[in-house]
C-alpha angles and dihedrals in degrees: 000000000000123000111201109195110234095267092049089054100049087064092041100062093036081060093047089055116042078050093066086048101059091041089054092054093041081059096057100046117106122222097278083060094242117120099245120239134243099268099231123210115202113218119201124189102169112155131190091167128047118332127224118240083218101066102098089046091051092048090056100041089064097034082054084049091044096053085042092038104043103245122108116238112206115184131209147157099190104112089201088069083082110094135122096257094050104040089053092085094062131098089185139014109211109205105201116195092312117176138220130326102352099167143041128223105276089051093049090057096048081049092046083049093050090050098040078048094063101266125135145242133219125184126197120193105293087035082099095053088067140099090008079175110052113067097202093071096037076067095040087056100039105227145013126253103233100164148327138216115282132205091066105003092199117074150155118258143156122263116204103213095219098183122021102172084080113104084234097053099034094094091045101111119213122005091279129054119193130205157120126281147116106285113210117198108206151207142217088022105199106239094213103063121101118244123228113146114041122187121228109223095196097065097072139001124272100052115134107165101071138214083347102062108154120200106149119038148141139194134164110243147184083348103318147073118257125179127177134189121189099214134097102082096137127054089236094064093076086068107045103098099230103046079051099053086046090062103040080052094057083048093052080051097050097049100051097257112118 
């Protein structure tokens, strides 16, 4: 067996373990030889129309994914924080039942760039009650909120899975999922987007778009992917496990993971 003498060992054990170290960071470098970075997804829940009760809980629930799921979840409302130097940190921009119009022009031209430039969209719910004005995004988001059902607004309905080959949709059990929410009819439906979630109107009262009644979808757009799902209405809903997993699952979509 080897004696060091003190001095010797104090060197000893200050190699060891900067070359741990290093062997630690040489492990976490990607092929490029760079140590990747935390991919960041800005959530935005500015609201100059009604505001969801919901907002704080959904802000939360994918701050609480992000920390299980490796991604950073930074939230704002300060419209200002869009700008081409800033998005640019984002893999995704989460845009959580925002209402009405949240940016101004210069900020909708640093978000058109991001997107043009590869990034992605999420909308949540009110994300289709947003930038009335502004037909890109009515595009980017794939359709406008123009009511819901009243007396009470929230509901159970049947949901037709349409597609369950998506990441969002592949925990769904069964063709049909039923639940409660707040279900929004809209209106200039984009035609490109792709379907996943359809509402059946005749299981409960409100409807007005028909037999096509989107209310999950995604499509990649203008450069970038975009998905939307009209639940989470209710602050219940970002507890219920599969309306989770569906939104973890458009997450998944958005950054590239799926």
């Amino acid at each position: 067996m080897i004696s060091l003498k003190p001095t010797c060992k104090v060197f000893f054990i200050l190699f060891l373990n900067c070359f741990l170290f290093c062997t630690a960071q040489d492990s976490e470098k990607d092929n490029t030889g760079k140590v990747p970075q935390e991919e960041q997804v800005l959530v935005f829940t500015k609201t100059n129309g009604y505001r969801h009760k919901s907002i704080e809980t959904g802000v939360e629930l994918i701050k609480k994914l992000g920390n299980e799921n490796n991604f950073k979840v930074v939230h704002t409302e300060d419209s200002l924080q869009f700008n081409t130097s800033n998005l640019s940190k984002y893999k995704v921009v989460l845009f959580l039942s925002t209402t009405m119009d949240v940016l101004g022009d210069e900020q909708q031209q640093a978000f058109k760039k991001y997107i043009q430039n590869g990034g992605s969209f999420m909308g949540i719910h009110a994300a289709s009650d947003t930038e009335y004005g502004w037909p890109w995004y009515g595009k980017l988001v794939g359709a406008y909120f123009v009511s819901h059902p009243n007396n009470p607004n929230v509901r159970k309905a049947t949901i037709q899975i349409l597609d369950k080959s998506h990441v969002s949709t592949q925990m769904l059990p069964g063709k049909t999922w039923k639940r409660n929410d707040e279900w929004y009819n809209f209106k200039d439906i984009n035609p490109d987007i792709h379907v996943l979630l359809n509402l059946d109107e005749n299981s409960y009262d409100g409807g007005e778009n028909g037999e096509h009644h989107p209310i999950a979808w995604y499509h990649e757009f203008d450069g970038g992917r975009a998905f939307y799902t009209g639940g989470g209405h209710t602050i219940e809903s970002y507890s219920e496990p599969l309306f989770v997993a569906h939104v973890l699952g458009g997450l998944t979509y958005c950054l590239g993971r799926d």
